[in-house]
C-alpha positions in Angstrom: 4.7 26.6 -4.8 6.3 23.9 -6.9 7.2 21.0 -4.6 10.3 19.2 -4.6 9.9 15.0 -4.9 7.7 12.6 -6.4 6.1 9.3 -4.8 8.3 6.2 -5.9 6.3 2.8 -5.4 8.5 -0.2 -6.3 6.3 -3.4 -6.4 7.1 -7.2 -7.2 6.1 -6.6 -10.4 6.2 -2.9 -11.6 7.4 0.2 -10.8 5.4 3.1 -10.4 6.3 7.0 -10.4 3.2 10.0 -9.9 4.4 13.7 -9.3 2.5 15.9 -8.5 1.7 19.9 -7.4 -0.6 21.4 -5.3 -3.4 23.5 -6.7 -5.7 25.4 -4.2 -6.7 22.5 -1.7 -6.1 19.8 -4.7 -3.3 18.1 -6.0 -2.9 18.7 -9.8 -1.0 15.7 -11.7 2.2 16.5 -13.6 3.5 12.7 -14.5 3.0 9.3 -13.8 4.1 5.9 -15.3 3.9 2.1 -14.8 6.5 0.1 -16.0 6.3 -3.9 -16.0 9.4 -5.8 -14.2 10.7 -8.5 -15.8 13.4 -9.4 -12.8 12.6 -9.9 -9.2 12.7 -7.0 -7.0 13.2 -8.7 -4.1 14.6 -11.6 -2.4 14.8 -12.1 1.0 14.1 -9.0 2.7 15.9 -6.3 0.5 16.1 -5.1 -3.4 17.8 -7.2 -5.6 19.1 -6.9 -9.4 19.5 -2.7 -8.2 21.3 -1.4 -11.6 18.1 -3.2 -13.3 15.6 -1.4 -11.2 17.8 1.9 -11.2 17.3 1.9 -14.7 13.7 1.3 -15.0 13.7 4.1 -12.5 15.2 6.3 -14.8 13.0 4.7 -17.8 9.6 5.6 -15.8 10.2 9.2 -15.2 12.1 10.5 -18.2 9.3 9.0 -20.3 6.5 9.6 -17.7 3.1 11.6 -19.2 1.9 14.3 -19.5 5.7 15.2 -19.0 8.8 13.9 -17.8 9.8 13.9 -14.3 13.0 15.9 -13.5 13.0 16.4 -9.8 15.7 14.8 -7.8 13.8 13.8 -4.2 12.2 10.9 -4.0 9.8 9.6 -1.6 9.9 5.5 -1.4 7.2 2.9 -0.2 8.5 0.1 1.3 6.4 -2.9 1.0 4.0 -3.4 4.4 4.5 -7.3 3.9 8.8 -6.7 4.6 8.5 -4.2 7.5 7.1 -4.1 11.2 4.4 -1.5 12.7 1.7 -1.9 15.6 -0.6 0.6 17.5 0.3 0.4 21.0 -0.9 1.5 24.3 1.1 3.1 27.2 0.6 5.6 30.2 1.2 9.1 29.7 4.9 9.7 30.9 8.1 12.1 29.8 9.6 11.8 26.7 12.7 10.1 28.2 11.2 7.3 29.8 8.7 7.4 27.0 11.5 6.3 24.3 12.6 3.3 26.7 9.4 1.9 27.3 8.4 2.0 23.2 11.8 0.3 22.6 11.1 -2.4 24.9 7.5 -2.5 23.8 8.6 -2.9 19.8 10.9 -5.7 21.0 8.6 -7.7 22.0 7.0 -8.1 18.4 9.9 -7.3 15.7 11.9 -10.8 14.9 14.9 -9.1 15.1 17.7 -7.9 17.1 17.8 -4.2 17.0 21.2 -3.5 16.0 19.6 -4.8 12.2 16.6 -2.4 12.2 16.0 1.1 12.2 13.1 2.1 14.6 10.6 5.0 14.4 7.3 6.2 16.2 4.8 8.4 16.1 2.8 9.8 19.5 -0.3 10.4 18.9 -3.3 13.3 20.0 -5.1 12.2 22.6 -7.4 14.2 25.2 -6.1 15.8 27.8 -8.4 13.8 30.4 -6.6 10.4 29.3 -4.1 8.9 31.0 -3.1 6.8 28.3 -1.2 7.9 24.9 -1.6 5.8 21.6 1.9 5.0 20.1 2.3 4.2 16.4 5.3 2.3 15.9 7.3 1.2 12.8 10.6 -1.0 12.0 11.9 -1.8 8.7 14.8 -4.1 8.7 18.6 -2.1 7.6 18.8 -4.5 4.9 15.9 -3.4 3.2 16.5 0.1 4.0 20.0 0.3 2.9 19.0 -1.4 -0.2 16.6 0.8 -0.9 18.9 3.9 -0.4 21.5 2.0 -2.9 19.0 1.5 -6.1 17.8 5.3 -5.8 21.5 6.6 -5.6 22.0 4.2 -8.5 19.4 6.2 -10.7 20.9 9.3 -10.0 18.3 10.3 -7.6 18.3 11.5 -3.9 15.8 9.7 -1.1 14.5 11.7 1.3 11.6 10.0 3.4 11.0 6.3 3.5 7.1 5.5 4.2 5.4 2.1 5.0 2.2 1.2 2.1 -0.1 1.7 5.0 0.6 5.1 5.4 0.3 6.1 2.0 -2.5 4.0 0.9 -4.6 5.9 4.1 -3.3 9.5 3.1 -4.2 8.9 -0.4 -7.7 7.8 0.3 -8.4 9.7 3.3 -11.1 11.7 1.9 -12.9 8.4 1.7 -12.7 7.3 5.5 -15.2 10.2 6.2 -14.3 9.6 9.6 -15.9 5.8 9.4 -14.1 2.7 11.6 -12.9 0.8 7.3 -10.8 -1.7 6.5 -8.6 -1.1 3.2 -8.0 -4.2 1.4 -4.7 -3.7 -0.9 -4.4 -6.1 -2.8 -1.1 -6.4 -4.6 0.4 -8.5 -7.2 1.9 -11.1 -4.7 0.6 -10.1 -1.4 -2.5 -8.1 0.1 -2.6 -5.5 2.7 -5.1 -5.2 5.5 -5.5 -1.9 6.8 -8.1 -1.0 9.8 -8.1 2.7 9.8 -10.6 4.3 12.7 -10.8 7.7 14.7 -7.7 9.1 12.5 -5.4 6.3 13.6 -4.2 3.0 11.6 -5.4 0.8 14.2 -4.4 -2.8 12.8 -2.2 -4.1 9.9 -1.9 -7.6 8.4 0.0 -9.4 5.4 -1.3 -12.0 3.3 1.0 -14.0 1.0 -2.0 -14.3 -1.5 -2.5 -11.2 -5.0 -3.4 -10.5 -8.3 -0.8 -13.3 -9.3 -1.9 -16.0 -7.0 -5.2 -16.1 -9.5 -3.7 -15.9 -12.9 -1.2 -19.1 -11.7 -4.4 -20.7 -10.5 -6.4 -20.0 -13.9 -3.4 -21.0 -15.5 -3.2 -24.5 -13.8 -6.9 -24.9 -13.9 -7.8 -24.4 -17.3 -4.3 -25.2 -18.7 -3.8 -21.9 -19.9 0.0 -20.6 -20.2 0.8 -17.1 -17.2 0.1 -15.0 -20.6 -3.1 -16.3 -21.2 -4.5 -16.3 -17.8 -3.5 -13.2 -16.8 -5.7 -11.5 -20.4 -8.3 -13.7 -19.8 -8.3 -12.4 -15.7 -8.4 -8.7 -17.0 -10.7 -9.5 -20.1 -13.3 -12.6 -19.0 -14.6 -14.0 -22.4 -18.4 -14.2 -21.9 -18.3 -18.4 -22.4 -15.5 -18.6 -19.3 -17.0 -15.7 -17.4 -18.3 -18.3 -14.5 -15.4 -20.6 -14.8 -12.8 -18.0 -14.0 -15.2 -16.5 -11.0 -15.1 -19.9 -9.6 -11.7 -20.1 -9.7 -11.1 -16.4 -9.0 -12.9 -16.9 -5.7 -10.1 -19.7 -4.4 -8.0 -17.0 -3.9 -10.5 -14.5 -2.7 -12.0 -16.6 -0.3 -8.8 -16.8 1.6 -8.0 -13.0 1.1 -12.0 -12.4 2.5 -11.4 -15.1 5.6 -8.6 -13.4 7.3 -10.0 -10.0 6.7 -13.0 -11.4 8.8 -10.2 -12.6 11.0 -8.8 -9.0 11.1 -12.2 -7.0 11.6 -13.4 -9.6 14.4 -10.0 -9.4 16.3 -10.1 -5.5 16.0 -14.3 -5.6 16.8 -13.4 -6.9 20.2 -10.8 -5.4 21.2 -11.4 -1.8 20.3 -15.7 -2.3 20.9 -16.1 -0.7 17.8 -17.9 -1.9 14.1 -16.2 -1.7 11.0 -18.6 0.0 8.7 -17.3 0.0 5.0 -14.6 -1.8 3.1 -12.7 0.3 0.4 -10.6 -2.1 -2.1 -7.5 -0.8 -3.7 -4.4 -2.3 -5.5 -3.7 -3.9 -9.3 -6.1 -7.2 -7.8 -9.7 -5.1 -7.2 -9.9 -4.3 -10.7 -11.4 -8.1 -10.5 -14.8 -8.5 -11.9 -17.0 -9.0 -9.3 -15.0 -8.9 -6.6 -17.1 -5.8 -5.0 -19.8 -8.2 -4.4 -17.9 -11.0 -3.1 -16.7 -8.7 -0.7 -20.0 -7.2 0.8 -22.2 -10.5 0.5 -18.8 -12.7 2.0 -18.0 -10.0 4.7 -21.5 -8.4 5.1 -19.9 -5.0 5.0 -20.7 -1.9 2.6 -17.9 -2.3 0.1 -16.7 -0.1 -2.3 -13.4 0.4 -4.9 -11.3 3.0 -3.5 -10.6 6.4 -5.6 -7.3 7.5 -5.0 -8.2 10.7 -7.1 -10.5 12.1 -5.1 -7.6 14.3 -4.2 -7.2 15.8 -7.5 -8.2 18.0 -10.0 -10.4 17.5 -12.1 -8.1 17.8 -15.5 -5.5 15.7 -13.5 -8.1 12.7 -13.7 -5.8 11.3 -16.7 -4.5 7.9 -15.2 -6.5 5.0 -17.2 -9.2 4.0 -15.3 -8.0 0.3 -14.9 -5.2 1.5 -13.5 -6.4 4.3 -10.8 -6.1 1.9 -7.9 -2.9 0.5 -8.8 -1.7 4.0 -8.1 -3.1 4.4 -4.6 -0.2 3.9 -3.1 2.2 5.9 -5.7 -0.2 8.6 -5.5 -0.9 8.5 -1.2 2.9 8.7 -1.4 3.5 11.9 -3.7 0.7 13.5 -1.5 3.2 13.8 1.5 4.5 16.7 -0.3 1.4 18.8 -1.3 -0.5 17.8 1.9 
């Protein structure tokens, strides 16, 4: 059965479209494009310059490969680093009082008043025998919402599910957690994800204001190379500057790699569990090198993600440099064929 939308990812610095089909237990690719932004996306919370990015909407999918894109329904990712979520704990109780006590409990950690967010949750399966439930909850701010909502009406195109990065980035790798307590380290163009996923549950989130960018601006200023420069050098190491831009790489990394410890120690101790494996996604873990910074920094089995372990195998078309910039494109176009 041909499904009906296809996973929108709009970044700080490109916009991403993947649609695809299912195929037996797979998902069979039918488009997919990247295109570069030359404007901010966002400012403050919410999309900005929205006829700009509803026309690079339109762009990426009318010229997306193999073949265009023509459905309507879109399925949005709104950026982890702009929204709320935490994994809560609360007695089992009846579905009324249930609602009250989640609202209190989300208003104890979301900034704002909560007339300006919108407010979801998600109860989740838990044995009979325990008196406790585990509550996912999630808040994403109207603003950013509502702007979202405008620039997809803009491109002539109809939203029908908003979904945090976290969400996605776990349903398109899932096949990789293999049922192992791993942390997912996203790392974006201007920020990185942390993602503890354990016993089928998203047990911990955090934000870093650190990404790809952060190290082509620090090559830049190091070596007094101009963005352009740095960023072909980052991607393409000339063998004579290999060292010097792994020294410089590993400012940033360092700080990404220290509050991941952070992260896995905090989670460690209060779940009594041990993260086993590290899987790296986003545009920043194509890095050279950065694999085994990761497992001799962190100690931990680390490995790059493959978001197309869901696929089939004539669908495996996206340039491999690219895969994991996809992951959470891709982990949101699953929602429909999964």
């Amino acid at each position: 059965m041909t499904q009906k939308a296809f996973g929108l990812d709009i970044g700080f610095s490109s916009i991403k479209v993947i649609k695809l089909v299912q195929k037996g237990q797979l998902a069979q690719l039918k488009g997919f494009n990247k295109i570069p932004l030359e404007k901010n996306s966002f400012i403050e919370k919410e999309l900005v310059n929205k006829q700009y990015l509803a026309e690079i909407i339109q762009r990426a999918i009318a010229k997306a490969y193999p073949k265009p894109i023509k459905e309507r329904n879109v399925i949005a990712g709104l950026p982890e680093s702009l929204t709320f979520n935490k994994l809560i704990r609360l007695p089992k109780m009846p579905p009324k009082e249930a609602e009250k006590a989640i609202s209190w409990q989300a208003s104890q950690f979301i900034p704002l008043p909560k007339n300006e967010i919108y407010l979801d949750w998600q109860v989740l399966p838990s044995e009979k025998e325990d008196p406790q439930m585990s509550v996912f909850i999630v808040a994403c701010p109207k603003r950013l919402a509502d702007s979202y909502l405008e620039v997809i009406n803009l491109a002539g195109l109809e939203l029908v599910a908003l979904e945090i990065e976290p969400v996605a980035n776990v349903r398109a790798l899932h096949q990789e957690l293999q049922n192992k307590p791993t942390l997912i380290v996203d790392i974006g163009a201007q920020t990185t994800g942390l993602i503890i996923y354990d016993q089928e549950v998203i047990g911990l989130t955090a934000s870093l204001l650190s990404g790809s960018e952060t190290i082509t601006k620090l090559l830049s200023q190091k070596l007094n190379l101009s963005l352009k420069e740095a960023e072909n050098i980052k991607k393409s190491p000339p063998k004579d500057q290999k060292k010097a831009i792994q020294l410089v790489s590993q400012e940033v990394l360092a700080n990404i790699a220290n509050e991941a410890l952070k992260s896995i120690n905090f989670y460690q101790k209060e779940q009594k569990t041990k993260i086993s494996q590290i899987l790296l996604c986003g545009e920043g873990a194509n890095l050279a090198g950065i694999k085994s910074y990761f497992s001799k920094t962190l100690k931990i089995t680390t490995k790059l993600a493959n978001p197309l372990v869901n696929f089939t195998p004539t669908s495996q078309i996206i340039p491999k440099k690219e895969v994991l910039n996809y992951t959470t494109a891709i982990g949101l176009a699953l929602k429909e064929v999964k």
